[in-house]
N, C-alpha and C positions, 0 to 999 in steps of 0.2 A: 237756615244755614248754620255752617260749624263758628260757634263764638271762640275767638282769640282770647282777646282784651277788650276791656271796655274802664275808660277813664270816667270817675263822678267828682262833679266838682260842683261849689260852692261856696256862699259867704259861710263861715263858721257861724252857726245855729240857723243855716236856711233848710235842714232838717234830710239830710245827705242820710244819714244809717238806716230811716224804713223804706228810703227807694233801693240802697246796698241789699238790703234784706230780701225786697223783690226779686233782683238779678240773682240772688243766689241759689235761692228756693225755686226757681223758675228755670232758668237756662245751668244750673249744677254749677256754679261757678264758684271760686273761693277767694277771699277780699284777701289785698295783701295791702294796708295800712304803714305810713309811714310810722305813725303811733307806735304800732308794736313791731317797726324793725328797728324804732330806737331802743326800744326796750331792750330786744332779742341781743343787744351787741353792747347798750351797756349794760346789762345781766352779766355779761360774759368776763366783759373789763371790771367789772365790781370785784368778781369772785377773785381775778391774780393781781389787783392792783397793791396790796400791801403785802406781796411779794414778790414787788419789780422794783428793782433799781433805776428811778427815773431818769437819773442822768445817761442810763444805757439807751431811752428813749430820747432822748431831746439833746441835740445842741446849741449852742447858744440860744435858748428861749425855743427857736425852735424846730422841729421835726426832723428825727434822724433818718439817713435812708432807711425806705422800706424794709433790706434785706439785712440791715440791724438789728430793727425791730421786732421782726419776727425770731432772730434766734435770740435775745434778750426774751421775747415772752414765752419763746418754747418749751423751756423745762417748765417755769410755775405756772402755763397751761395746760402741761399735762397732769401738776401735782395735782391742780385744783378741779381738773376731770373736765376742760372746757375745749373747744379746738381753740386752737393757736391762731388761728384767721379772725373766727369772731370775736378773740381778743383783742385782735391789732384795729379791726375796723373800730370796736368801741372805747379802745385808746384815744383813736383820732377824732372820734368825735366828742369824747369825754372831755379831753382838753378844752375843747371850748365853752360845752355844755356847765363844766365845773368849776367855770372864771365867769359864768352868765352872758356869756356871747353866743351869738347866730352862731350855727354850724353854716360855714361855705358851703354853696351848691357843689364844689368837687367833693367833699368828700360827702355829701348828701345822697350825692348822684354813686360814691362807689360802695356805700350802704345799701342804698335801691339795689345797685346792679347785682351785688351779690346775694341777696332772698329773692330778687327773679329770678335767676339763674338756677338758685336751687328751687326753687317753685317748678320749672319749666319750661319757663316765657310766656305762658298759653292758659286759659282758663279763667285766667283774675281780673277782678274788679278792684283800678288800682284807684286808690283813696288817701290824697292828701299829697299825691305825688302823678305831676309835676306842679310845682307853683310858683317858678320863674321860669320868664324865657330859656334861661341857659339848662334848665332842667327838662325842659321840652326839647330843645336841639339833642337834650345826650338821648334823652326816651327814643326819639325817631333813630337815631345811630345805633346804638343800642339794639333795638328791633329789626334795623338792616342788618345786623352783624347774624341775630340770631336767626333769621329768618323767620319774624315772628309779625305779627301787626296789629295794632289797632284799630278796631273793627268803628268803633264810634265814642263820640263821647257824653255824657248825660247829664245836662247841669240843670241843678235845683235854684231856683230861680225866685227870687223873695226880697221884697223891696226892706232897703236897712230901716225902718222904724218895726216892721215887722219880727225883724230878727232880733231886736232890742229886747223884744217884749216876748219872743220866743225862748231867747237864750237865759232872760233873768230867772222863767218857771222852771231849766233844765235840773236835773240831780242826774248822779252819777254814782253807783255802787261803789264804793273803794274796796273792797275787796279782792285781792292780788287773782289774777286766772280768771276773774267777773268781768265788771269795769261795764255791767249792763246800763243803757242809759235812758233814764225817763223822760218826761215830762207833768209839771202838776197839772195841764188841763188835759192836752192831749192822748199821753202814755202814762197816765199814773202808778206809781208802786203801790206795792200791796198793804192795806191799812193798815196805821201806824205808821207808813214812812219805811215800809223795807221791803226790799229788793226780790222781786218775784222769783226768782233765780236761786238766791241762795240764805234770803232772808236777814241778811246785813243791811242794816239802818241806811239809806242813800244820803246824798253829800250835794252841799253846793260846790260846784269847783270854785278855789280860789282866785280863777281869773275869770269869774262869771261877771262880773262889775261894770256896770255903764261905760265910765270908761276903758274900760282894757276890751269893751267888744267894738266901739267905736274904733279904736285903734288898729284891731282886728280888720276892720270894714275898710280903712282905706288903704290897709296893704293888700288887701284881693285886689282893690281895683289899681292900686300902682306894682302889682304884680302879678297877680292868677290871671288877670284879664288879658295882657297880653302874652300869655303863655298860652291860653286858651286861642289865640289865634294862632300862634305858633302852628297849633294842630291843626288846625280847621285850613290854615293855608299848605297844608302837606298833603290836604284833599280828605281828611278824618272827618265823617259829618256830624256835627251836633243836633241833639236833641235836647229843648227847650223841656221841664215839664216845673210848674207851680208848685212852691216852698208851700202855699196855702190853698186850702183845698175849701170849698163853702163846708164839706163833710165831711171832716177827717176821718176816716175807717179804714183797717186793712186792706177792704176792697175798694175801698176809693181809689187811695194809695196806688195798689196793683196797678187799676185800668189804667189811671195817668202815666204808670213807667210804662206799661205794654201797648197803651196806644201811641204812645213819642217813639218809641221804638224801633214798633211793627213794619211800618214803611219802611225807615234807612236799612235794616235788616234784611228785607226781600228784595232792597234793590241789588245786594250783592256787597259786603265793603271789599277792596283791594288791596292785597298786599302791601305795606308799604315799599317802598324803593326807591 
C-alpha cells in the first residue's frame, strides 16, 4: 500500500535511527525530526536576532501579537536573506530555549506544523514528534485538516537498564550538516574514533550521563506513553519490534522492522477522520 506517515517512537537510546533508516531506504520515505526543525528555525532566529529590537517583540515580558512580530522581523529577515516566518517561529521558541526552559507544546506543535506542511503532510517518518498527549490531539487535527494520515506507528521497545548501558557507548559526530551517530559496540566509527562520514573525531553528548538518561526514562513514561495511546485509540496500529536484537546486523535490524510491519500494512491503514 501507498505509505502516508509512519510515527517511531521510543525511550531515548532504545536505538529509534537504524529502524528510521530501515523505513527509509525501503518504503522511500524522508524523516522529518523534531531535532532538526529546532534547528531549522533557530538557524533562522540566530541569523536577525541582533538586528531586532526586542521590545518590538515582546510586551510586558511577554509575546507580542503575531502580526507585530512579523513586520518587526521583516526587513532584518530579508537583510539577513532568511524568510520572515522561520524567523518568527524561531523567535518563539528561542525565548524559551534561551532562558533554559521547555518549549510549550503550542508553540512545539506550530514548529511541527509548519515543516509538515512544507514537507507535504505525506511520506515521513515522523521522529521525536509527538511526545505529549496534547501533541498527539494537534497531530490527529492536524492530519484532519490536511487530509493526510497516519498509517501506523513503530515503537523500539527496550527495557531501561538496557538503555543505560546503550546510551553511555553512544558518540555522536559534532560536525555541523553530520551529526552521524554511533555506537562503540554495536555501530562503531572508524578507527581512531572518527566519523565514517566525514572523518571528524565523534563526541560523547553532554547529556549522555546516568543520570540525565534516567531522567530521560521517566518522562517517556509520564509522557510519550500516554501520547502513544492518544494514537493507538484514534485506531493508528502499533508495531512493537525489540531495542535488542540477540544479532545486531543490518539485516537483523531489517527483518525485525519489516516483519512488525508487514501485517498492519496489508491489512490496509485508514484515513484518519
Amino acid at each position: 500500500m501507498d505509505i502516508q506517515n509512519i510515527v517511531v517512537a521510543g525511550k531515548s537510546g532504545a536505538g529509534k535511527q537504524p529502524r528510521i533508516d530501515v523505513l527509509l531506504s525501503e518504503h522511500s520515505l524522508k524523516q522529518l525530526s523534531t531535532g532538526n526543525i529546532f534547528r531549522q528555525y533557530l538557524g533562522a532566529w540566530s541569523k536577525v536576532r541582533d538586528r531586532v529590537d526586542r521590545s518590538a517583540l515582546l510586551t510586558d515580558g511577554t509575546f507580542a501579537p503575531d502580526d507585530r512580530i512579523r513586520a518587526a522581523l521583516q526587513e532584518p529577515a530579508r537583510e539577513a536573506g532568511v524568510d520572515p516566518e522561520d524567523a518568527r517561529l524561531g523567535f518563539l521558541a528561542g525565548h524559551y530555549v534561551e532562558a533554559g526552559k521547555f518549549v510549550p507544546d503550542a508553540i512545539t506543535n506550530e514548529l511541527f506544523a509548519a515543516a509538515f506542511r512544507a514537507a507535504g503532510g505525506k511520506g515521513l517518518v515522523l521522529d521525536g514528534y509527538p511526545r505529549t498527549p496534547d501533541q498527539s490531539d494537534f497531530l490527529l487535527r492536524l492530519c484532519r485538516e490536511l487530509g493526510r494520515r497516519i498509517d501506523l506507528v513503530l515503537l523500539v521497545d527496550n527495557d531501561d537498564e538496557a538503555i543505560v548501558a546503550r546510551t553511555i557507548g553512544r558518540r555522536i559526530c559534532p560536525k555541523a550538516g553530520c551529526g552521524k551517530v554511533f555506537h562503540l559496540e554495536f555501530k562503531p566509527p572508524a578507527p581512531g574514533g572518527l566519523c565514517t562520514a566525514c572523518g571528524t573525531p565523534v563526541v560523547l553528548r553532554s547529556d549522555d550521563t546516568e543520570e540525565k538518561i534516567r531522567s530521560r526514562l521517566r518522562e517517556f513514561a509520564d509522557k510519550a506513553e500516554p501520547a502513544l495511546r492518544r494514537l493507538t485509540a484514534a485506531g493508528i496500529p502499533l508495531a512493537r519490534v525489540p531495542g535488542n536484537l540477540p544479532v545486531f546486523t543490518d539485516a537483523a535490524v531489517r527483518e525485525s522492522v519489516l516483519g512488525a510491519i508487514r501485517p498492519l500494512l496489508a491489512s490496509g491503514a485508514r484515513p484518519l477522520s
